[in-house]
MOPAC internal coordinates of N, CA, C and O (Angstrom, degrees):
PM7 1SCF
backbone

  N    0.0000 0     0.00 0     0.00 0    0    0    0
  C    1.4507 1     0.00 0     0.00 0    1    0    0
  C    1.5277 1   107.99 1     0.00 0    2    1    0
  O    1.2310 1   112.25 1   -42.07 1    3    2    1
  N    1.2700 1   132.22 1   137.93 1    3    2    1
  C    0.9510 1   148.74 1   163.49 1    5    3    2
  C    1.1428 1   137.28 1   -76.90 1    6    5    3
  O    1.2310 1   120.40 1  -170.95 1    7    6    5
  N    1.2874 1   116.83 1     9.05 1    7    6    5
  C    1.6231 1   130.77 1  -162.05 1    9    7    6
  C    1.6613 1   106.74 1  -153.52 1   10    9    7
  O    1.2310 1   115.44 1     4.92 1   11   10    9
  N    1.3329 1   126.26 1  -175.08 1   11   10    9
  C    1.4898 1   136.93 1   177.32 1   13   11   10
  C    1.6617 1    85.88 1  -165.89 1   14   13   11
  O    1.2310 1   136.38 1   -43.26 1   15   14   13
  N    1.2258 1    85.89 1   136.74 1   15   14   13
  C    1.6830 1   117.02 1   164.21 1   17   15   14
  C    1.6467 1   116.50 1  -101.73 1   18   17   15
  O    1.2310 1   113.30 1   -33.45 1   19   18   17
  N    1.1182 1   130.27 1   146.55 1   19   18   17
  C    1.0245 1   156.70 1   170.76 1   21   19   18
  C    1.8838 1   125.71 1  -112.78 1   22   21   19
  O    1.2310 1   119.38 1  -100.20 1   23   22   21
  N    1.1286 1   118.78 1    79.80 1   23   22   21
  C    1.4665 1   128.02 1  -158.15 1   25   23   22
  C    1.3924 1   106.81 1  -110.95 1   26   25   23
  O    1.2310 1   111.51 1   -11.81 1   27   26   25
  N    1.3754 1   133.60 1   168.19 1   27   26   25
  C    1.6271 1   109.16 1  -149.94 1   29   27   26
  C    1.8343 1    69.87 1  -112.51 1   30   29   27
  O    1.2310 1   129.77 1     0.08 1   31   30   29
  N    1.5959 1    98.77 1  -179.92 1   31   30   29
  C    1.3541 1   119.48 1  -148.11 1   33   31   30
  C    1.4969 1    88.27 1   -81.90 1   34   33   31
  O    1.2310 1   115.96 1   144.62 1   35   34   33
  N    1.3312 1   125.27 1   -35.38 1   35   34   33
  C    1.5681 1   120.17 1  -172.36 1   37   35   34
  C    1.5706 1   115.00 1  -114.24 1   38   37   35
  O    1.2310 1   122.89 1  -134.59 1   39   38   37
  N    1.3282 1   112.06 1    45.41 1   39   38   37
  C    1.8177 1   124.06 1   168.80 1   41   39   38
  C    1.3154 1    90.09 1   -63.48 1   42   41   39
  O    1.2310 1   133.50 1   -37.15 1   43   42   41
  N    1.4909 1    91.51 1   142.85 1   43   42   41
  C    2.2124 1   107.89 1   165.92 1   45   43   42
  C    1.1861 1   100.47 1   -86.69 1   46   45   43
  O    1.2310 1   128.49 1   -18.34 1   47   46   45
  N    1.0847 1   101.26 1   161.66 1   47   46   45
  C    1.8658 1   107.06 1   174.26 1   49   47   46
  C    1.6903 1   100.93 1  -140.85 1   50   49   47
  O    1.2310 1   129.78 1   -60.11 1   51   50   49
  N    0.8169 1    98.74 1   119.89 1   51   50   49
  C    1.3180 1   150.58 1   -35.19 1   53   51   50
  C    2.2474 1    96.17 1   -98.87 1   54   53   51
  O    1.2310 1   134.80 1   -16.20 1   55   54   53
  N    1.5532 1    88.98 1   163.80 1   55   54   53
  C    1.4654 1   117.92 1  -143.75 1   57   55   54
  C    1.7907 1    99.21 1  -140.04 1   58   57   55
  O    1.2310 1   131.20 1   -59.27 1   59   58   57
  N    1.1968 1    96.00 1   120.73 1   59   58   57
  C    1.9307 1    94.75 1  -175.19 1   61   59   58
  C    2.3201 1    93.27 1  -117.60 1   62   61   59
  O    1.2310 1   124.18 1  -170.40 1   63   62   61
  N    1.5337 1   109.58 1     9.60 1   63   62   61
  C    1.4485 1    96.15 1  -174.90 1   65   63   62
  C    1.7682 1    83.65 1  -142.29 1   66   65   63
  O    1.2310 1   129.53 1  -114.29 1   67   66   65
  N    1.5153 1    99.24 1    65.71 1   67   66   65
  C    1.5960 1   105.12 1   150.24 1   69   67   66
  C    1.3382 1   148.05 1   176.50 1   70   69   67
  O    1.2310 1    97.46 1   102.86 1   71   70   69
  N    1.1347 1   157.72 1   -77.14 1   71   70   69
  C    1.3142 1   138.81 1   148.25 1   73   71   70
  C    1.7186 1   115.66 1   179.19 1   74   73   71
  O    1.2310 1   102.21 1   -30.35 1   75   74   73
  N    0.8201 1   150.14 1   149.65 1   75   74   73
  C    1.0664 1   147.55 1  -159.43 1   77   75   74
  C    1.5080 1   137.35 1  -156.77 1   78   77   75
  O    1.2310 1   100.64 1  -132.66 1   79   78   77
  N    1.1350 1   152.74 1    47.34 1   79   78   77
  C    1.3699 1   174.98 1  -143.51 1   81   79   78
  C    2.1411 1    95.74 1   -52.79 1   82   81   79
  O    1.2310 1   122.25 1   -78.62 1   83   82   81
  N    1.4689 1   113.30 1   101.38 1   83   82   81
  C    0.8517 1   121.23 1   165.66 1   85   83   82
  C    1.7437 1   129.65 1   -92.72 1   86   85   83
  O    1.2310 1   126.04 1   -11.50 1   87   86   85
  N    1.1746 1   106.00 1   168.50 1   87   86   85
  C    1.7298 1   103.68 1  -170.61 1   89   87   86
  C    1.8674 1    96.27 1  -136.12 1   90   89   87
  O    1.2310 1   124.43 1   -79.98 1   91   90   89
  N    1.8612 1   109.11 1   100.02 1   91   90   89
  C    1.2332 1   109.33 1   172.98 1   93   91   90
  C    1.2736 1   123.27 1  -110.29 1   94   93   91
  O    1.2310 1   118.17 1   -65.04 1   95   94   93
  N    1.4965 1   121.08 1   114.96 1   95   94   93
  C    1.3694 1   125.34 1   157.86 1   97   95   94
  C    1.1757 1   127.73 1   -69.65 1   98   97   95
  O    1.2310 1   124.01 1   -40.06 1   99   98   97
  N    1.4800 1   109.90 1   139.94 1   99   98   97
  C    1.4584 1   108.90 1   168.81 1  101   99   98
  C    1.4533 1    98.51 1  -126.58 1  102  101   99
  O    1.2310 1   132.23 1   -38.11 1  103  102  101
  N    1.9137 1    93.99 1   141.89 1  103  102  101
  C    1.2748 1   122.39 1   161.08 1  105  103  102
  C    1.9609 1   133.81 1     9.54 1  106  105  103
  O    1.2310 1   134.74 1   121.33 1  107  106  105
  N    1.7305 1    89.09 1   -58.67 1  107  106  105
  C    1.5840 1    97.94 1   163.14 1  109  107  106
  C    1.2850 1   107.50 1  -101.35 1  110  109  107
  O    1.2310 1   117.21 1  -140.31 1  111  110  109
  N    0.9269 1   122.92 1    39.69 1  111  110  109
  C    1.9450 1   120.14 1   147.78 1  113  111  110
  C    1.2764 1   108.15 1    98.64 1  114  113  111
  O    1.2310 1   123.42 1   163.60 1  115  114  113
  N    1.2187 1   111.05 1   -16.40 1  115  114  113
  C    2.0966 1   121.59 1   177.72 1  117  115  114
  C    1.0908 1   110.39 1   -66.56 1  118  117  115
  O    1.2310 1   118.23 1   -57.37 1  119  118  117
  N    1.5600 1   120.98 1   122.63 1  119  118  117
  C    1.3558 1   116.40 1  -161.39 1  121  119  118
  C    1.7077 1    98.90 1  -128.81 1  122  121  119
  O    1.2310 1   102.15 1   -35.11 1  123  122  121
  N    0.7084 1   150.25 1   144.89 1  123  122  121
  C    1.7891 1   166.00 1  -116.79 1  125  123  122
  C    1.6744 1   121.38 1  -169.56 1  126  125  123
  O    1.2310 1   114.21 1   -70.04 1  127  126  125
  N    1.2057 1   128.57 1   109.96 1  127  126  125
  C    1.3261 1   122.08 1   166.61 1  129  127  126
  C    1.7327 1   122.55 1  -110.90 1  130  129  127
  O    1.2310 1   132.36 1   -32.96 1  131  130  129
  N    1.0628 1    93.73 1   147.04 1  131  130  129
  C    1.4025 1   103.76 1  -152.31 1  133  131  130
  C    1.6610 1   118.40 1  -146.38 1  134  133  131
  O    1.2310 1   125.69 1   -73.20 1  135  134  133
  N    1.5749 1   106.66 1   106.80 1  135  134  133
  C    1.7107 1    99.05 1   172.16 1  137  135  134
  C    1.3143 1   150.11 1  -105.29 1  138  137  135
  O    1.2310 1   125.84 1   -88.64 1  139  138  137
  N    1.1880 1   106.38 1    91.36 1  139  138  137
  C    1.7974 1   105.77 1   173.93 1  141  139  138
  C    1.3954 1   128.41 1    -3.68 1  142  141  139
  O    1.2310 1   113.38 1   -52.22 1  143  142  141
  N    0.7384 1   130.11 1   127.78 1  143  142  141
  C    1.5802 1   131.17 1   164.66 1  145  143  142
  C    1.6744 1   114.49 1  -124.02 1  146  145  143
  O    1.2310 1   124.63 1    -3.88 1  147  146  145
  N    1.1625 1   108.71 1   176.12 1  147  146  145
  C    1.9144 1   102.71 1   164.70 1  149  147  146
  C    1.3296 1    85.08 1  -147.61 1  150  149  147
  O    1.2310 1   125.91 1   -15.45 1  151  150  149
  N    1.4055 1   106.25 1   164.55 1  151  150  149
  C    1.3334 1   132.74 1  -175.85 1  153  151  150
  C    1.8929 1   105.42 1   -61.34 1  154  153  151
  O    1.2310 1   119.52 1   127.34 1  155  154  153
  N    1.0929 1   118.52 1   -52.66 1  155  154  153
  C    1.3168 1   143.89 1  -175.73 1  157  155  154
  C    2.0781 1    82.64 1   -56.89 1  158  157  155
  O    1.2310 1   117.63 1   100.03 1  159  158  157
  N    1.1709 1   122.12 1   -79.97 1  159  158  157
  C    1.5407 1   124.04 1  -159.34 1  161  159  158
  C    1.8150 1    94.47 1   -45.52 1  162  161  159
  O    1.2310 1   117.87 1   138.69 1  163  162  161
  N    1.5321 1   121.65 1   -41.31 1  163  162  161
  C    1.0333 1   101.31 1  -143.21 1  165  163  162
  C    1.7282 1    97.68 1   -81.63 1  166  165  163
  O    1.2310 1   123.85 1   155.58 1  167  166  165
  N    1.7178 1   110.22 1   -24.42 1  167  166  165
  C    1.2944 1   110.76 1  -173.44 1  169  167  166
  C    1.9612 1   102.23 1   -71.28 1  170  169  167
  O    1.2310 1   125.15 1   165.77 1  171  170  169
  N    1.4414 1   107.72 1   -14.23 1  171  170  169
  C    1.5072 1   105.69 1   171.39 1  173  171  170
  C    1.5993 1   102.84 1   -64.77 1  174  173  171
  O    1.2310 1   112.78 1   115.58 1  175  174  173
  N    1.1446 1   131.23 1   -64.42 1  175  174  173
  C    1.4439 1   147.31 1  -154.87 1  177  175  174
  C    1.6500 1    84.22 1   -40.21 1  178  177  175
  O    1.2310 1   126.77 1   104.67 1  179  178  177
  N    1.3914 1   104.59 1   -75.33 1  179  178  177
  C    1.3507 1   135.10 1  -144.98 1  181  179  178
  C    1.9021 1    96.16 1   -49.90 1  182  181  179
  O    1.2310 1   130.75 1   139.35 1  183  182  181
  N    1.2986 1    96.87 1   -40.65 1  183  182  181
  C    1.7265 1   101.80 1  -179.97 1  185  183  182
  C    1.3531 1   102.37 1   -70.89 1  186  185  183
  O    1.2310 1   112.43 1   111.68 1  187  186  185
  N    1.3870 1   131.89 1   -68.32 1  187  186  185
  C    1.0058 1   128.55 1   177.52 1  189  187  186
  C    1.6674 1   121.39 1   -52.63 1  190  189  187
  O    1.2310 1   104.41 1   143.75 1  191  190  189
  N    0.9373 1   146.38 1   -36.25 1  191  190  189
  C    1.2667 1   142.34 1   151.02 1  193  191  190
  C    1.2919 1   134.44 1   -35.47 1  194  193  191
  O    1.2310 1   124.54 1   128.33 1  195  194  193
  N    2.1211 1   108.89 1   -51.67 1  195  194  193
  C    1.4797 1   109.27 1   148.83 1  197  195  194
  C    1.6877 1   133.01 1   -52.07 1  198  197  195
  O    1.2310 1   120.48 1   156.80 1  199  198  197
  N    1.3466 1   116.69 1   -23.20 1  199  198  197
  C    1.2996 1   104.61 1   145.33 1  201  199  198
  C    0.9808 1   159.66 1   -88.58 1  202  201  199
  O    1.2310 1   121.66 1  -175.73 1  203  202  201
  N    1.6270 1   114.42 1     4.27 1  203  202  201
  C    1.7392 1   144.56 1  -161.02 1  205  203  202
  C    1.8821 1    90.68 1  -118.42 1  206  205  203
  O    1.2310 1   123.10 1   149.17 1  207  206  205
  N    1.0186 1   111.65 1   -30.83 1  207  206  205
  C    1.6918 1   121.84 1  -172.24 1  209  207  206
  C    1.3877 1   123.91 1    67.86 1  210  209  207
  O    1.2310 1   130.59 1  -145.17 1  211  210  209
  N    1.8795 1    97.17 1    34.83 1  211  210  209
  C    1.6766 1   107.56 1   175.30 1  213  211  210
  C    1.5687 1    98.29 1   -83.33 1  214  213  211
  O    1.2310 1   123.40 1   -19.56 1  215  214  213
  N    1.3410 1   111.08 1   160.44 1  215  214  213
  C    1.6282 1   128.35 1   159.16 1  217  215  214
  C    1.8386 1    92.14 1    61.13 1  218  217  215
  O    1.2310 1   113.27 1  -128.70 1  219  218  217
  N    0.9185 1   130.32 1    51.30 1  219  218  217
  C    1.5745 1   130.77 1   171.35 1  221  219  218
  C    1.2310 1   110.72 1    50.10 1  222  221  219
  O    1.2310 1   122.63 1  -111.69 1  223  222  221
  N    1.5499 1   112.56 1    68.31 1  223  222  221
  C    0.9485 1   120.67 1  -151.38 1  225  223  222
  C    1.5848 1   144.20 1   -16.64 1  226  225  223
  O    1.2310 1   136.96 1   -82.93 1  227  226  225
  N    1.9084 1    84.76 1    97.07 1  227  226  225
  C    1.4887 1    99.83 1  -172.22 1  229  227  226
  C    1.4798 1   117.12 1    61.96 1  230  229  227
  O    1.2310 1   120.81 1  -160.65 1  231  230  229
  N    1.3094 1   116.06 1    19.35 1  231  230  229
  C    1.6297 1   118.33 1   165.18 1  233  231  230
  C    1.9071 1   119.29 1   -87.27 1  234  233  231
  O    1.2310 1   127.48 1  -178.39 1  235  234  233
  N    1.4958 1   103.21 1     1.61 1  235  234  233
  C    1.2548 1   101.59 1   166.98 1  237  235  234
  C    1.4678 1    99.28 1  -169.06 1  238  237  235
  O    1.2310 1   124.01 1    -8.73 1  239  238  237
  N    1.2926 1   109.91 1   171.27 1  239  238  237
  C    1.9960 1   141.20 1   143.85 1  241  239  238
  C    1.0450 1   118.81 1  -119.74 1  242  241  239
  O    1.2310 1   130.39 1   -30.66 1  243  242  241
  N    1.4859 1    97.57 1   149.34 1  243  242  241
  C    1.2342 1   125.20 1   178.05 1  245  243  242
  C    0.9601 1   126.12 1  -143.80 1  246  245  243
  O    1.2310 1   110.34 1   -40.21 1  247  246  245
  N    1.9036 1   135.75 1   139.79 1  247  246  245
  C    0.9014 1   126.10 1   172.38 1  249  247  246
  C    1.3308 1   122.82 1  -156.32 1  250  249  247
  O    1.2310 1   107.97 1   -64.71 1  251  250  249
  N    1.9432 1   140.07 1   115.29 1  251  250  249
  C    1.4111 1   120.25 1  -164.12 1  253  251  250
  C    1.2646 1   128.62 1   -52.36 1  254  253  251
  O    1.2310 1   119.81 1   170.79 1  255  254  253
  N    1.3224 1   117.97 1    -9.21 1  255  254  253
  C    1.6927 1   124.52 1  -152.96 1  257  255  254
  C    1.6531 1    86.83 1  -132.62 1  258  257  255
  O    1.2310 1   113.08 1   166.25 1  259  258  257
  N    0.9773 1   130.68 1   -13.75 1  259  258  257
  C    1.2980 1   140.57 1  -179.91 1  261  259  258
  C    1.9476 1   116.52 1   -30.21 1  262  261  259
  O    1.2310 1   124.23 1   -65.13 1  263  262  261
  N    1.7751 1   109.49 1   114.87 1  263  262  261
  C    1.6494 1   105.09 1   170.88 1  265  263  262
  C    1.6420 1    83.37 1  -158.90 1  266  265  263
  O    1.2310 1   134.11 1   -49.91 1  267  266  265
  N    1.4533 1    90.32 1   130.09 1  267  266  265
  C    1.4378 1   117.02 1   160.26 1  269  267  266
  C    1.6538 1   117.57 1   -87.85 1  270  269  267
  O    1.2310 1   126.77 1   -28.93 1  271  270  269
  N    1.2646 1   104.58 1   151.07 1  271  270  269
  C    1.4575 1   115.40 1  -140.58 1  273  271  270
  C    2.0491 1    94.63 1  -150.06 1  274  273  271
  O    1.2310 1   124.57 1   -60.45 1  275  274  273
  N    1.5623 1   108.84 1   119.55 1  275  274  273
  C    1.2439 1   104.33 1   171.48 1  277  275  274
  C    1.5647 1   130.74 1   -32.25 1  278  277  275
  O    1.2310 1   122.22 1   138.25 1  279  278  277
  N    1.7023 1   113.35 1   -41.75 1  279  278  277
  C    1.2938 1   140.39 1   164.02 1  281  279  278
  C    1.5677 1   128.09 1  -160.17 1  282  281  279
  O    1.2310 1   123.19 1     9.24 1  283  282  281
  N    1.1536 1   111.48 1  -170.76 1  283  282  281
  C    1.7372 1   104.12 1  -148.78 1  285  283  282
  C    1.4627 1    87.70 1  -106.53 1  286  285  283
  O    1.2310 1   113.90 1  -102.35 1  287  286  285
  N    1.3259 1   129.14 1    77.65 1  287  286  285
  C    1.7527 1    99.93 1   176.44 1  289  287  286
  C    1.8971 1    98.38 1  -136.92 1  290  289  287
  O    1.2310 1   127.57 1   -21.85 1  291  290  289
  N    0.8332 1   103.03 1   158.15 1  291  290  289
  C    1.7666 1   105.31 1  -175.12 1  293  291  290
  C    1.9246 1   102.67 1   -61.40 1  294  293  291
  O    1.2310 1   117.64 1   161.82 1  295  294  293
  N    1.6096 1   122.09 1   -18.18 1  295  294  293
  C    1.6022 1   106.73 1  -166.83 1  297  295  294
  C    1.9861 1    88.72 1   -79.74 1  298  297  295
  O    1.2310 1   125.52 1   137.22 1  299  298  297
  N    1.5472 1   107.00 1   -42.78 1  299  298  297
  C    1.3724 1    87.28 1   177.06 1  301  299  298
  C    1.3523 1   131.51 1   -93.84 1  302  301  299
  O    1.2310 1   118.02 1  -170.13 1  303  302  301
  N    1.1950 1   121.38 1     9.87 1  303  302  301
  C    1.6076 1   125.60 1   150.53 1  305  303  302
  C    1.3786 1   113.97 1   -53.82 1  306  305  303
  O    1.2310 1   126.75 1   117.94 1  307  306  305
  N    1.0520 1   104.62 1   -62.06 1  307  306  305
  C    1.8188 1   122.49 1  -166.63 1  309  307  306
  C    1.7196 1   101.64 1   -49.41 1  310  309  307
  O    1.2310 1   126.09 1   112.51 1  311  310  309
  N    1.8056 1   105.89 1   -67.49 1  311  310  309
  C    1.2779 1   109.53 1   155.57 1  313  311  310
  C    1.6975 1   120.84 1   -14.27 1  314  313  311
  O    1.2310 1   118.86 1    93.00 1  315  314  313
  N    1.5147 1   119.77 1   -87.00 1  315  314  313
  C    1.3576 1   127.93 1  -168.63 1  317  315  314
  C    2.0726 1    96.80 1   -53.09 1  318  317  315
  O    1.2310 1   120.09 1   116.53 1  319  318  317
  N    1.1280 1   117.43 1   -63.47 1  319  318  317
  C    1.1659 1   102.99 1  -179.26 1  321  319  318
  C    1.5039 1   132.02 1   -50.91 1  322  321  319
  O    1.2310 1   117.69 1   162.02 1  323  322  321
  N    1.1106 1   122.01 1   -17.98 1  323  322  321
  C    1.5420 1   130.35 1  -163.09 1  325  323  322
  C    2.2840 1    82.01 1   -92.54 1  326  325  323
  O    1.2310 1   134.13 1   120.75 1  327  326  325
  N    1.1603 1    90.29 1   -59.25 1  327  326  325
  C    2.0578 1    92.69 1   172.70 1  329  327  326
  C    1.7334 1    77.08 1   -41.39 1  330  329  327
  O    1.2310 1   116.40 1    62.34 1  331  330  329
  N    1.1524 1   124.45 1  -117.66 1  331  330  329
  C    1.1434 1   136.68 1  -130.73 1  333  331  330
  C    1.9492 1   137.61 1   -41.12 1  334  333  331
  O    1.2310 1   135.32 1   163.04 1  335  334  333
  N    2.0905 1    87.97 1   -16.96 1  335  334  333
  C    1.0797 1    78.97 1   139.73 1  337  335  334
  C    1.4164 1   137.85 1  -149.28 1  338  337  335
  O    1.2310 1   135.87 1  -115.37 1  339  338  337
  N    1.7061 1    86.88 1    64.63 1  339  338  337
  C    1.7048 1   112.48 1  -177.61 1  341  339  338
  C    1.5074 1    74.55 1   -91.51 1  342  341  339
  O    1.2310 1   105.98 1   138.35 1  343  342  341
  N    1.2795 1   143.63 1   -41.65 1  343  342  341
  C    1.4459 1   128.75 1  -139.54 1  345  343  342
  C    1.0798 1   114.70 1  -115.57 1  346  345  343
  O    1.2310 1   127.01 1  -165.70 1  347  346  345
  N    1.5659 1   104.12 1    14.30 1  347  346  345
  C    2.0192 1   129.10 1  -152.84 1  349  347  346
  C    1.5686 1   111.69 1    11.50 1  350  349  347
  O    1.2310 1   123.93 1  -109.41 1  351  350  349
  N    1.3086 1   110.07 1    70.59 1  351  350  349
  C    1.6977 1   129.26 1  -177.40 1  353  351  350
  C    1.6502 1    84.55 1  -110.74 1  354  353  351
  O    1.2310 1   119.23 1   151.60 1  355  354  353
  N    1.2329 1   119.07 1   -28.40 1  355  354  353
  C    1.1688 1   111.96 1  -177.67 1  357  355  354
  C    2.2112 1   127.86 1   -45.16 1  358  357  355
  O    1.2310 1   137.30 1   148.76 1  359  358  357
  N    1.7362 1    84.10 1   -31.24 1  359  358  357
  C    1.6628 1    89.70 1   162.17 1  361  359  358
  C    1.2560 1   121.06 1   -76.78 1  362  361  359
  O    1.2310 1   117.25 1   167.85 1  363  362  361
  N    1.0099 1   122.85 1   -12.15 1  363  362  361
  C    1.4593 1   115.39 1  -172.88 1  365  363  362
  C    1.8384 1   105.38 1   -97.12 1  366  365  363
  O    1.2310 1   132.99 1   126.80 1  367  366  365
  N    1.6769 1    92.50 1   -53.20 1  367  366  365
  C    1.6448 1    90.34 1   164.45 1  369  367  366
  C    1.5755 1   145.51 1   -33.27 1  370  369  367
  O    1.2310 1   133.85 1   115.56 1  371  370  369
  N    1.5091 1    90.82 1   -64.44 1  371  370  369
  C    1.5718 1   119.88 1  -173.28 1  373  371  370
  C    1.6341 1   109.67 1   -71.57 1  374  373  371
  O    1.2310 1   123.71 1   -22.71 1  375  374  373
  N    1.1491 1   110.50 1   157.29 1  375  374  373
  C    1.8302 1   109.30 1   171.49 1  377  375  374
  C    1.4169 1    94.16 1   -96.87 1  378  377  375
  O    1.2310 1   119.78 1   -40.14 1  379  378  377
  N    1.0667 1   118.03 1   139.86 1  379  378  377
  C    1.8024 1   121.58 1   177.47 1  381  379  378
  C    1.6110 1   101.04 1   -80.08 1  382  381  379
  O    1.2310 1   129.05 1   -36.65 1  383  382  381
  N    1.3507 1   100.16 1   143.35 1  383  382  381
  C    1.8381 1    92.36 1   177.75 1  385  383  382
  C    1.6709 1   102.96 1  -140.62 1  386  385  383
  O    1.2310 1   123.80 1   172.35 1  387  386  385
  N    1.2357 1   110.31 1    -7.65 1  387  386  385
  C    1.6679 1   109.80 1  -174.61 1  389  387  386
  C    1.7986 1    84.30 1  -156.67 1  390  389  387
  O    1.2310 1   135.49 1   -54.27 1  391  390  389
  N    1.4758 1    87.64 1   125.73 1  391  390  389
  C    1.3767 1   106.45 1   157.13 1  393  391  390
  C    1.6613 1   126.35 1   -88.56 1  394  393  391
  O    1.2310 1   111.94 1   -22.26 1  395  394  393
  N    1.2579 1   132.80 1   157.74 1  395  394  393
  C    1.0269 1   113.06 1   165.93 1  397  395  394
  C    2.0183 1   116.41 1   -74.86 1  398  397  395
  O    1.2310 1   127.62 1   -18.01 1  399  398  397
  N    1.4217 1   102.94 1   161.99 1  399  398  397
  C    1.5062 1    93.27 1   173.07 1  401  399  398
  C    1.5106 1   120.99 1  -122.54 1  402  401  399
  O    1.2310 1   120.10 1   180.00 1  403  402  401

């Protein structure tokens, strides 16, 4: 593997109603953040938002680092990341947070 993940100490494994803010390194020192979503979290947001009256209320999401994910568990994180930067989509995906020096 070419990379290390960084996953917070209390991720579910696995979880199809939630979201998750990952921390990916790569190999030459470029490190990437990046948040999970599931289809299920985002249609949560979206309800809950139309009643709080965030994001017009609940008429959208958004997110820069933003990839939806069948469910929240580290076998298919790892999965999507190892794709992403077999296919170096990973720059476009990820928010850059450490360059190499």
């Amino acid at each position: 593997m070419n990379f290390s993940l960084q996953f917070p100490a209390d991720l579910p494994e696995p979880t199809d109603d939630g979201n998750v803010d990952v921390r990916i390194e790569l190999a030459d020192g470029r490190a990437y953040s990046v948040t999970f979503f599931t289809i299920a979290n985002l249609a949560t947001l979206m309800a809950r938002w139309g009643k709080t009256g965030e994001c017009a209320n609940g008429l959208y999401v958004w997110a820069k680092n933003m990839i939806v994910v069948q469910e929240i568990s580290q076998t298919v994180i790892k999965k999507v990341v190892q794709d992403l930067v077999e296919t170096g989509e990973i720059e476009s995906a990820g928010w850059r947070i450490h360059l190499p020096e």
